[in-house]
Backbone as CSV, one residue per row, in Angstrom:
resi,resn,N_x,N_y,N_z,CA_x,CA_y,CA_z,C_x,C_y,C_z
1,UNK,-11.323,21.841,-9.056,-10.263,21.187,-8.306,-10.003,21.938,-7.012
2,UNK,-9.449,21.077,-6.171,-9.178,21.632,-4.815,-8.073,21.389,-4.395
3,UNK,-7.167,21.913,-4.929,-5.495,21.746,-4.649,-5.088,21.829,-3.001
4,UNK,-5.811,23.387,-2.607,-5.797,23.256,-0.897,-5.992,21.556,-0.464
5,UNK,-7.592,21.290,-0.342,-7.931,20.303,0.008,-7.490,19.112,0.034
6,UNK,-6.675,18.955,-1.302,-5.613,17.755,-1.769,-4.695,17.629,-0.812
7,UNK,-4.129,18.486,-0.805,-2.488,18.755,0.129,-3.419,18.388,1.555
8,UNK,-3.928,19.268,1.804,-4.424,19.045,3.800,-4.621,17.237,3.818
9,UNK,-5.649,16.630,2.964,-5.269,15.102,3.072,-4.098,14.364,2.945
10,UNK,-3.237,14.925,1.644,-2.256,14.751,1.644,-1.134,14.675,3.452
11,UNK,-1.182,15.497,3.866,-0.675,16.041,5.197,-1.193,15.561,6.052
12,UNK,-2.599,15.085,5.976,-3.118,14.348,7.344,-3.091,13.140,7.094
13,UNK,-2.403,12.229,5.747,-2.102,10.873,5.946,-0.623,10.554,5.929
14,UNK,0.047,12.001,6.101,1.811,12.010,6.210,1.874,12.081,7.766
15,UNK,1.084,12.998,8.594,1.312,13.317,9.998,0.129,12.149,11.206
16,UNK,-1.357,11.665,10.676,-1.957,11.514,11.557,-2.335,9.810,11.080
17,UNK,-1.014,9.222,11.879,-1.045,7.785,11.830,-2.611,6.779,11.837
18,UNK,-3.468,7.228,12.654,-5.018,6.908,12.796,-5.836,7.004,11.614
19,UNK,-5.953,8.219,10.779,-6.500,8.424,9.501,-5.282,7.730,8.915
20,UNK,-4.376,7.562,8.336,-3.555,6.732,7.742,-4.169,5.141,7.803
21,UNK,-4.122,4.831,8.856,-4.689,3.206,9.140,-5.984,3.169,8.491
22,UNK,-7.092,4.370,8.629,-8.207,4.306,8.145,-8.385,4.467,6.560
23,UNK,-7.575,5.261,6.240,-7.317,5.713,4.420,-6.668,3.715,4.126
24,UNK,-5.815,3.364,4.985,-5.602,1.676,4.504,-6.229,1.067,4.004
25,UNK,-7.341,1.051,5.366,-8.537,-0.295,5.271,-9.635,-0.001,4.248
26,UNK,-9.716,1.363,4.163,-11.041,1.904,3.637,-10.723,3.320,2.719
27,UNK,-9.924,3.442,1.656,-9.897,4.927,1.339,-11.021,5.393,1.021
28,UNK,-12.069,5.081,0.703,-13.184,6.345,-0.048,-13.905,6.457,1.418
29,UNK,-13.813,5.666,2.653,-14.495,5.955,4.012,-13.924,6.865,4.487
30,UNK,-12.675,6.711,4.795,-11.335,7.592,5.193,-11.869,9.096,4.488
31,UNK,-12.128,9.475,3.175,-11.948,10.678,2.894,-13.225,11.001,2.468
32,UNK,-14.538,10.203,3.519,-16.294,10.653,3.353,-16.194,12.063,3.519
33,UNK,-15.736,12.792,4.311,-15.893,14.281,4.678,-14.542,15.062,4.008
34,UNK,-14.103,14.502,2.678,-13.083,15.451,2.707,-14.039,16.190,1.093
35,UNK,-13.303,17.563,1.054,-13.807,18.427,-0.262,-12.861,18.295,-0.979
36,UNK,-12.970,17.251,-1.738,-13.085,16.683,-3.091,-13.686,16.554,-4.143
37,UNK,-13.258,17.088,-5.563,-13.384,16.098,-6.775,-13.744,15.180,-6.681
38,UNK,-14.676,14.529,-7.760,-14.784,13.120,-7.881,-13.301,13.034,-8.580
39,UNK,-12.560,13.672,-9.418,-11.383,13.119,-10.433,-10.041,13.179,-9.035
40,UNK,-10.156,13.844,-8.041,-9.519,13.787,-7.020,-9.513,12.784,-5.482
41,UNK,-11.206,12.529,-5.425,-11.378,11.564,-5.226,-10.726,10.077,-5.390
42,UNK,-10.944,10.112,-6.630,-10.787,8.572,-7.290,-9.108,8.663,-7.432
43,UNK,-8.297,9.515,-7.564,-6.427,9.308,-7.248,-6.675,8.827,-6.482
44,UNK,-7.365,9.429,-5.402,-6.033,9.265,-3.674,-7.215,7.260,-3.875
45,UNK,-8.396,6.967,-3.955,-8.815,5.976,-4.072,-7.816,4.538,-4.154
46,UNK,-7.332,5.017,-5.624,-6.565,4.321,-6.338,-4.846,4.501,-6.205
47,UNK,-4.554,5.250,-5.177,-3.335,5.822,-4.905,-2.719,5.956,-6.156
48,UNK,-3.076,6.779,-6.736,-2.341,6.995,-8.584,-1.269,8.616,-8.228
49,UNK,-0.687,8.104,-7.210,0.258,9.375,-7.234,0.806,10.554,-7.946
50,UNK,0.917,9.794,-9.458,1.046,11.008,-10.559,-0.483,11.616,-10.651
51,UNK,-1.270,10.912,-11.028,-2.393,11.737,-10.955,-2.805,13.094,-9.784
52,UNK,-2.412,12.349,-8.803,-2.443,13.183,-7.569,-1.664,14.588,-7.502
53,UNK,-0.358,14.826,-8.245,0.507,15.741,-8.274,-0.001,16.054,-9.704
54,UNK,-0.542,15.900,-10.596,-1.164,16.660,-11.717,-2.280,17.177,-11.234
55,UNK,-3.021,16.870,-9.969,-4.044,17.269,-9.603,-3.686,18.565,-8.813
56,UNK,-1.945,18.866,-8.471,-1.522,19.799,-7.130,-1.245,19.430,-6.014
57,UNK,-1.030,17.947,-5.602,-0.480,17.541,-4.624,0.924,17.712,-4.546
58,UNK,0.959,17.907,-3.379,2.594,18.408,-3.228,3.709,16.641,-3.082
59,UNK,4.333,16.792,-4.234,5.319,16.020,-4.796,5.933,15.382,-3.594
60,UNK,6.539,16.471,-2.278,7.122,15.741,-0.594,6.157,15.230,-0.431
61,UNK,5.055,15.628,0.054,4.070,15.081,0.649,3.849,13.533,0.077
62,UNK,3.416,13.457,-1.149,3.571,11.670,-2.299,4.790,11.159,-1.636
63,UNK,5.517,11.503,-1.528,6.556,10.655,-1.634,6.970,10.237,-0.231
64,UNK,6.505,10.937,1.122,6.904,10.823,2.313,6.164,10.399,3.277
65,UNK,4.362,10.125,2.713,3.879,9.340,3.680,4.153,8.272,4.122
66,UNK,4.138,7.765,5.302,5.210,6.347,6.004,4.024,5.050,4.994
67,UNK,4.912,4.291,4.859,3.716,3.217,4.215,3.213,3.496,2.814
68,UNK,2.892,4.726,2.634,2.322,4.716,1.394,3.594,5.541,0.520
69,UNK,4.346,6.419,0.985,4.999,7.315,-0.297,6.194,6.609,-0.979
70,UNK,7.492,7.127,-1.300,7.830,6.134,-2.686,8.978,5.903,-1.776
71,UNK,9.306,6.323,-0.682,10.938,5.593,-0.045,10.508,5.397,1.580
């Protein structure tokens, strides 16, 4: 697992509106170059948020991306 790696995507689809639009249309294109898990992979895929924070994603981060987090 790559908890770092989690969070930095995590953070670059909370801060960088462009990869956000791209993680939209296309998540597994969106995160071709990221170091990932396949079991980490396939969360952010499926946006399975709990999975994602059992994986070490940071809980603000889930919950505060514009569009995707929970408010």
């Amino acid at each position: 697992m790559s908890r770092y790696e989690t969070n930095v995507v995590l953070y670059r689809l909370k801060k960088d509106p462009a990869f956000r639009d791209r993680f939209r249309a296309n998540p597994g294109g969106a995160l071709a170059d990221a170091d990932l898990s396949d079991e980490e992979r396939d969360a952010f895929v499926r946006w399975d948020t709990r999975k994602l924070n059992e994986l070490g994603g940071s809980l603000h981060l889930l919950v505060s991306i514009p569009g995707l987090g929970g408010h």
